[in-house]
C-alpha positions as CSV (number, residue, x, y, z in Angstrom):
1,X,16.7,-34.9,-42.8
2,X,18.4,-34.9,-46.6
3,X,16.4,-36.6,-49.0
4,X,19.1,-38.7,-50.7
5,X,22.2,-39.9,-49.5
6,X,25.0,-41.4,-51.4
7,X,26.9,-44.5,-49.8
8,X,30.2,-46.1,-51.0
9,X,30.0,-49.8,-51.2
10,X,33.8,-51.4,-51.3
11,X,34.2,-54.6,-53.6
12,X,36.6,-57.0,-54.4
13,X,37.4,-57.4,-58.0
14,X,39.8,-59.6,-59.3
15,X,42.3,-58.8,-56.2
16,X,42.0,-54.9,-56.7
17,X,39.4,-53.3,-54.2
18,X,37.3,-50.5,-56.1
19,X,34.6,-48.4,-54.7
20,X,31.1,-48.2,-56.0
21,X,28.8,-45.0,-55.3
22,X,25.3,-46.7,-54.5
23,X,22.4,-44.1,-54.3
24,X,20.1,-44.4,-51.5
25,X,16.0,-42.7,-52.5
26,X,13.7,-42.3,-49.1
27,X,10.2,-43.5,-49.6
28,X,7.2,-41.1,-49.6
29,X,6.1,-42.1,-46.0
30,X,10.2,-40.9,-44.8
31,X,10.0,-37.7,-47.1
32,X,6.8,-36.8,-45.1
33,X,8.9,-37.1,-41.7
34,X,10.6,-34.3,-40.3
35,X,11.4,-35.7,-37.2
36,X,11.9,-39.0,-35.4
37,X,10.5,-40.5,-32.9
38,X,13.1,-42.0,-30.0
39,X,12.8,-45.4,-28.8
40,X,13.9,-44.0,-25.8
41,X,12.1,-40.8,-24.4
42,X,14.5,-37.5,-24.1
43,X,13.2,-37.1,-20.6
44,X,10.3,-38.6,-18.3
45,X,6.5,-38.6,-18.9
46,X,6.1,-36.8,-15.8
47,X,8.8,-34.0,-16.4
48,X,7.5,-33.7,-19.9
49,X,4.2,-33.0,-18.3
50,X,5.4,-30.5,-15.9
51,X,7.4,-28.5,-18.4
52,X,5.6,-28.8,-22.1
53,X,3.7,-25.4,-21.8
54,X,7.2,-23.5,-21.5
55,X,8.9,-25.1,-24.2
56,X,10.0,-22.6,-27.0
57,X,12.2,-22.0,-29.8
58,X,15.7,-20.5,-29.4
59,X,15.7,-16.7,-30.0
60,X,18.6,-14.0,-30.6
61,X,17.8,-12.5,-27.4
62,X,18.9,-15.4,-25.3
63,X,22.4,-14.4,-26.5
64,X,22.9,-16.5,-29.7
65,X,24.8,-15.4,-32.0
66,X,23.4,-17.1,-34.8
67,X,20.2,-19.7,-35.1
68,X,20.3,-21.6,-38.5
69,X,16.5,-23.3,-39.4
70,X,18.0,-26.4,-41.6
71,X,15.1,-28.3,-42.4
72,X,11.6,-26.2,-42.4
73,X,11.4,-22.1,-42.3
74,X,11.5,-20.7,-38.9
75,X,7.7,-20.0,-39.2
76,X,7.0,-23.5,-39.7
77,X,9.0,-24.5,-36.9
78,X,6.8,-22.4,-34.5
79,X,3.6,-24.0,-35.4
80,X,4.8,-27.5,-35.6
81,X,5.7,-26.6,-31.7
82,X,2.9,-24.7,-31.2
83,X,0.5,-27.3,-32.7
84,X,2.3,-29.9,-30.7
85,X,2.0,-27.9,-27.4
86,X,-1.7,-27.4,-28.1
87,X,-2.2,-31.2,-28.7
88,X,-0.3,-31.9,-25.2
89,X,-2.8,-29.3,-23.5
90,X,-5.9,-31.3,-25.0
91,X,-5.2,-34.9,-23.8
92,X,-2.4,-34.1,-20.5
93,X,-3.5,-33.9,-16.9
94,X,-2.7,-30.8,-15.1
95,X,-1.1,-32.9,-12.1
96,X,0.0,-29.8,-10.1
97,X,-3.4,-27.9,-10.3
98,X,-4.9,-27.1,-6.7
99,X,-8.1,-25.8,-5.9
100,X,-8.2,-21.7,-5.5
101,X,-10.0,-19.9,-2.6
102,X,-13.2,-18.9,-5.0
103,X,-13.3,-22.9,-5.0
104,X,-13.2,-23.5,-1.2
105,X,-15.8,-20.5,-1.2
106,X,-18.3,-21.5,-3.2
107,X,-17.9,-25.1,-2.0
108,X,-18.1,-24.2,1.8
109,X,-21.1,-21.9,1.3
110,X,-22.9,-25.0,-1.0
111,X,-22.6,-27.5,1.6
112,X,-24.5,-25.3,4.4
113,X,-26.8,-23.8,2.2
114,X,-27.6,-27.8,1.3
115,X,-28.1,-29.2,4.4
116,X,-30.4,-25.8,5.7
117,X,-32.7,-27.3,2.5
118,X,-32.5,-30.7,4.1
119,X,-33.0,-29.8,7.2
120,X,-36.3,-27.8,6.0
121,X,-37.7,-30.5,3.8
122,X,-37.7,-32.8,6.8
123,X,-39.4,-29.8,9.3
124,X,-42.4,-29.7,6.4
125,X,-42.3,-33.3,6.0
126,X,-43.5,-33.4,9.9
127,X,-45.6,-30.5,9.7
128,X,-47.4,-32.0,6.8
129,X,-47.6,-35.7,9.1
130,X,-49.0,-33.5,11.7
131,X,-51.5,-32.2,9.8
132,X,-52.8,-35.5,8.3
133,X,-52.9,-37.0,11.5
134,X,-55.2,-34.3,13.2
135,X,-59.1,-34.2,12.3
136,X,-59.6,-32.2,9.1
137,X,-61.4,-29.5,9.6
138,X,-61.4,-28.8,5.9
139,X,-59.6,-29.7,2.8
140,X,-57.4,-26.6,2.3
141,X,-54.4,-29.0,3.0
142,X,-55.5,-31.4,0.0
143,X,-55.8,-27.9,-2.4
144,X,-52.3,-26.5,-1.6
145,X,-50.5,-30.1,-2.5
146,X,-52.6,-30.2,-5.8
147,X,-51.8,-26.7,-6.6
148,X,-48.0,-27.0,-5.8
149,X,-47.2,-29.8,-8.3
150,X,-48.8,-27.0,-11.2
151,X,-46.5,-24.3,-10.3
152,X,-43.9,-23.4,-12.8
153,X,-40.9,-24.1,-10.9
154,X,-39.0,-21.0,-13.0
155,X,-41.3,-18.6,-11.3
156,X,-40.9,-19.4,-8.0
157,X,-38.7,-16.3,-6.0
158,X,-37.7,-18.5,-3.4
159,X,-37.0,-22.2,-3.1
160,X,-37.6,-22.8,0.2
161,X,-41.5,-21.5,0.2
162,X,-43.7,-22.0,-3.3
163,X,-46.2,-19.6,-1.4
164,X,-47.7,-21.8,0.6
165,X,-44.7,-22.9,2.9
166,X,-44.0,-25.8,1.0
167,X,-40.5,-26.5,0.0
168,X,-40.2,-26.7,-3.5
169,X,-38.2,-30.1,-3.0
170,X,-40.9,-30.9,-0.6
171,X,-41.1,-34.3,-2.5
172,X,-37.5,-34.6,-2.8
173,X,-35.9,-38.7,-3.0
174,X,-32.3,-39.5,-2.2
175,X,-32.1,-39.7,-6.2
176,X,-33.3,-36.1,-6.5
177,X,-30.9,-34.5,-3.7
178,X,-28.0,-36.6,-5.7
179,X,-28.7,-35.4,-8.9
180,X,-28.9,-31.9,-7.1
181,X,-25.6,-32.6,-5.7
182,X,-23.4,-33.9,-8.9
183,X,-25.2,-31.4,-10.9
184,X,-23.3,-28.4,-8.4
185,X,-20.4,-30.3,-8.2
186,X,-19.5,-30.7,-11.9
187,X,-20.7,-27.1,-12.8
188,X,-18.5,-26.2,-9.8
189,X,-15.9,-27.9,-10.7
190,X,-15.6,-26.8,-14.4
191,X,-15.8,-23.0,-13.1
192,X,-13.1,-23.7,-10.7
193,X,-10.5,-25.3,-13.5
194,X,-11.2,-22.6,-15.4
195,X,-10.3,-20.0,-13.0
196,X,-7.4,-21.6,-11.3
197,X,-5.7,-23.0,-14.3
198,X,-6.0,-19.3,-16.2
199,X,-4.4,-20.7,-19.4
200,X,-6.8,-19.1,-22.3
201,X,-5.9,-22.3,-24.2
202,X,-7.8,-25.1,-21.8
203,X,-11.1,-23.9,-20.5
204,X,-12.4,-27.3,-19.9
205,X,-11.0,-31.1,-19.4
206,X,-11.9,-34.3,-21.3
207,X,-14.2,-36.6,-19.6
208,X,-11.2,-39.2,-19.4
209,X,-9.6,-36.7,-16.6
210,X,-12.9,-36.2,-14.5
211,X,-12.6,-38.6,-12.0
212,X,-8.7,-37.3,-11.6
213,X,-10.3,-33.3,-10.9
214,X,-13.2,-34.5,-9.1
215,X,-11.0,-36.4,-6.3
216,X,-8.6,-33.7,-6.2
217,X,-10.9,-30.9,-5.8
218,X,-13.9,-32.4,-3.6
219,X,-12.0,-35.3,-2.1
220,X,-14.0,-38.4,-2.8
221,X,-14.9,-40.5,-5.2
222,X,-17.3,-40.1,-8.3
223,X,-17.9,-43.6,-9.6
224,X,-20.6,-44.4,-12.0
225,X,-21.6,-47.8,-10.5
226,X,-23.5,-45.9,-8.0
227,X,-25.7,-44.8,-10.5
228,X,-26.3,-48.1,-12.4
229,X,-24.1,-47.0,-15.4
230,X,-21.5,-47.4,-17.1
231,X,-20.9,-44.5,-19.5
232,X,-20.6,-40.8,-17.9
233,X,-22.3,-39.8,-21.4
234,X,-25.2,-41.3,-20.7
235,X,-25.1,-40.0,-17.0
236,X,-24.7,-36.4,-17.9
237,X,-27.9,-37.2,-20.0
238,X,-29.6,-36.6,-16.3
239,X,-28.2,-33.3,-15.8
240,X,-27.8,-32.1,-19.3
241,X,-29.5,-28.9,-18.0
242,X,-26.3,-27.8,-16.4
243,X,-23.3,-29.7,-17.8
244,X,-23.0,-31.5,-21.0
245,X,-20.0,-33.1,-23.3
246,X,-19.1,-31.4,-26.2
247,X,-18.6,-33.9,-29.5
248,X,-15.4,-34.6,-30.6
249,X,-12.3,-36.9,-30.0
250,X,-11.4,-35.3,-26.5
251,X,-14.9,-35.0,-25.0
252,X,-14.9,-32.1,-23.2
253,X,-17.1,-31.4,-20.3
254,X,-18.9,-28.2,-20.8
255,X,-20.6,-25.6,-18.2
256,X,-23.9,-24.7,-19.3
257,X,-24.9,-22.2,-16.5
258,X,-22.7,-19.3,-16.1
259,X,-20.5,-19.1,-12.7
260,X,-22.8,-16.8,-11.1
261,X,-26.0,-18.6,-11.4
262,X,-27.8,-19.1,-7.8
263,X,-27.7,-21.8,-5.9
264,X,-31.6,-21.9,-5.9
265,X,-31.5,-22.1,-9.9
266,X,-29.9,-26.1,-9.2
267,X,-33.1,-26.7,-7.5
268,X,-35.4,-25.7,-9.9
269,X,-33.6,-27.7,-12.1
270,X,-33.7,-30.9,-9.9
271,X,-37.4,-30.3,-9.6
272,X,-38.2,-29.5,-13.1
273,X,-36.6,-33.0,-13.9
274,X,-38.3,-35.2,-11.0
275,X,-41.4,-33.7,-12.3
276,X,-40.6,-34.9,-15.4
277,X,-39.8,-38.2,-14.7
278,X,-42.9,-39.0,-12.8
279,X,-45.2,-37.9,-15.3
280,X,-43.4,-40.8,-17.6
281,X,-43.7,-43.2,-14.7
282,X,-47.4,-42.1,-14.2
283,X,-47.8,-43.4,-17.8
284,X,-46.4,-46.6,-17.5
285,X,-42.6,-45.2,-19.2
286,X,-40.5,-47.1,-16.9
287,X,-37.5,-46.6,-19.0
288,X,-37.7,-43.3,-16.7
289,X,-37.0,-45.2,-13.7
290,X,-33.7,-44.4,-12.0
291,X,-31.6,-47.4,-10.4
292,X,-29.7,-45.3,-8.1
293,X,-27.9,-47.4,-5.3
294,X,-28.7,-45.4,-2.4
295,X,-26.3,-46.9,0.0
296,X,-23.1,-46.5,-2.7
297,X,-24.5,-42.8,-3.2
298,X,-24.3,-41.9,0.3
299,X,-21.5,-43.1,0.8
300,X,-19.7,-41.4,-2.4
301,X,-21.3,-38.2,-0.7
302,X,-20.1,-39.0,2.6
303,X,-16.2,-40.5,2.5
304,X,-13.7,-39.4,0.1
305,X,-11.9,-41.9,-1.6
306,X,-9.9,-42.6,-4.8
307,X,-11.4,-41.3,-8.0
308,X,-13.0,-43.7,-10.3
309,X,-15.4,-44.6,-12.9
310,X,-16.2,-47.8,-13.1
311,X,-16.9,-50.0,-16.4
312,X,-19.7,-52.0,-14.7
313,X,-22.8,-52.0,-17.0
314,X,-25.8,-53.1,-15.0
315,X,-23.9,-53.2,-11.4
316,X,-26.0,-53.2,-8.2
317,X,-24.3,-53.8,-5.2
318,X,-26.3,-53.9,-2.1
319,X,-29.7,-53.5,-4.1
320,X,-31.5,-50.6,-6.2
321,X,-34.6,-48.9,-5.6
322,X,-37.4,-50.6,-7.3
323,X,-40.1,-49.1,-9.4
324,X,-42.8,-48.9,-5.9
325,X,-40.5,-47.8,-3.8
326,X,-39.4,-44.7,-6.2
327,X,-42.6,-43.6,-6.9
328,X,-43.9,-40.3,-5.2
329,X,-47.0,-39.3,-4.1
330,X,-48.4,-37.1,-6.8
331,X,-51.5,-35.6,-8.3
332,X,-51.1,-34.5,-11.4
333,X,-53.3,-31.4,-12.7
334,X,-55.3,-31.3,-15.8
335,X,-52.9,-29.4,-17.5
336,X,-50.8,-32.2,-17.6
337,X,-52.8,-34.4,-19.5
338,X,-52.0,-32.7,-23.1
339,X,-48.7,-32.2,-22.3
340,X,-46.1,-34.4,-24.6
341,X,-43.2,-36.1,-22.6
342,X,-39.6,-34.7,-23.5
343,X,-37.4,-37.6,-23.9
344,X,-34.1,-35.8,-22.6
345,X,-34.8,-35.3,-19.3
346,X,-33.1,-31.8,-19.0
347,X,-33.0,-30.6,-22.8
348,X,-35.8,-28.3,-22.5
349,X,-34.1,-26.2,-19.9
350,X,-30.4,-26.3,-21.0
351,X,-30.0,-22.6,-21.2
352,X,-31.8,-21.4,-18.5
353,X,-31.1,-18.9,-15.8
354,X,-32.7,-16.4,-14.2
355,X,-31.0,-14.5,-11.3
């Protein structure tokens, strides 16, 4: 674009037509433009999204004879198209990304390995019932529950038995297997965009385009009124041990385990932050109640559906748990009583792992 133009204005004057050169300045705002911006787009939204990444600049060994940079150096041209390619990558949906085998892997062996832990926590649960309702003999039963609740959940080897046969998500709620569940699934799921998209540029997604991955890669729904909220950043507050959002304008989601991390780790986690939450209830903190719609979480667990998140502060359909019927039977050890209350529920523990 020049940045003054001459144009010939034709008048009248007394019968004899004479030409008048009238000189034409750009304002500031137009000198800053190097390029316009159609009315009418040069192709679709959805071609442009399928194509962007490959666009480049014509180059001598494409056969051109010649290739003439009018209007900025040829260097400038590149990173105004790189910078613009870059900007695409940050806010577009990858609409043709599918879900690689490591995905289906991973996925496949989390599902079994979840419901053998359900399927244990309800064989203790009736050994425990048998137990109460026999004649006590003595009260070694009474000692081991007491003692379980002071174990330091990172040092237990394995999940399933704290050393005493008890589960470590014995005292597991529907609230605490679902946290359990997203907590996988979004640490999954950032792992697997990584690895399937390969593109060194783009190593995670804004939280605009998570219910778009989430259905395409577990095939159901993730929708927030399930939960009782209404914005994912609070939400991710819950599991901020494994998965937070990065500040910034595009809000990326970000892994905080590594890809490798075992399956009992997610556990720990959950169990670390029930813990948590029921020493705050203990002391009256019922800000660390969780409103969880058990039927709408099942179901999201259950049927797949189309991905949403749903703007719905304070939604309840079909009922929340209530403070009673969350709370768990517990007896909480001495050392508990100088211990101060984190107020993020996962913070302490954001960068563990063990193997």
């Amino acid at each position: 674009m020049m940045l003054k133009w001459v144009a010939t204005k034709k008048d009248e004057i007394d019968g004899a037509k004479t030409d008048e050169a009238v000189q034409v300045e750009l304002t500031e705002d137009e000198k800053k433009t190097w390029y316009r911006n159609p009315t009418v787009p040069d192709i679709s939204e959805e071609d442009l999204k399928a194509a962007y990444a490959s666009f480049v600049l014509p180059t001598k060994e494409e056969g051109f004879d010649d290739i003439s940079f009018l209007w900025q150096p040829e260097g400038s041209c590149s990173k105004l198209l790189r910078d613009w390619i870059m900007e695409q990558k940050l806010t577009q949906r990858v609409e043709d990304l599918k879900p690689g085998d490591w995905f289906k892997e991973q996925w496949t062996a989390w599902q079994k390995q979840l419901q053998e832990w359900k399927k244990k926590q309800g064989e203790w649960k009736n050994a425990v019932r048998k137990k109460e309702l026999a004649p006590k003999k003595d009260d070694d039963a009474d000692k081991v529950q007491m003692n379980a609740e002071d174990i330091d959940v990172f040092q237990v080897e394995d999940v399933c038995d704290i050393g005493s046969g008890e589960p470590l998500f014995a005292n597991f709620a529907y609230e605490d297997w679902a946290l359990l569940s997203v907590r996988f699934e979004f640490h999954l799921l950032l792992h697997a965009f990584r690895r399937d998209l390969n593109d060194p540029d783009r190593q995670s997604f804004g939280e605009a385009h998570l219910p778009f991955y989430y259905q395409k890669y577990f095939k159901k729904n993730f929708n927030m009124a399930s939960y009782n909220m209404s914005k994912l950043s609070d939400f991710v507050q819950l599991i901020t041990d494994a998965v937070s959002i990065e500040d910034g304008s595009n809000a990326f989601l970000k892994c905080n385990l590594p890809e490798d991390a075992p399956l009992g780790n997610f556990v720990k986690l959950a169990e670390d932050h029930r813990r948590e939450r029921q020493r705050r209830l203990d002391a009256g903190d019922e800000t660390a109640q969780l409103k969880f719609t058990q039927q709408a979480v099942q179901q999201q667990a259950q049927r797949p559906g189309v991905a949403q998140v749903a703007n719905r502060p304070g939604h309840s359909a079909g009922g929340a748990s209530n403070f009673q019927a969350q709370k768990r039977p517990y007896q909480a050890p001495a050392a508990y009583s100088n211990k101060q209350a984190r107020t993020n529920y996962g913070g302490g523990y954001a960068g563990y792992y063990r193997r």
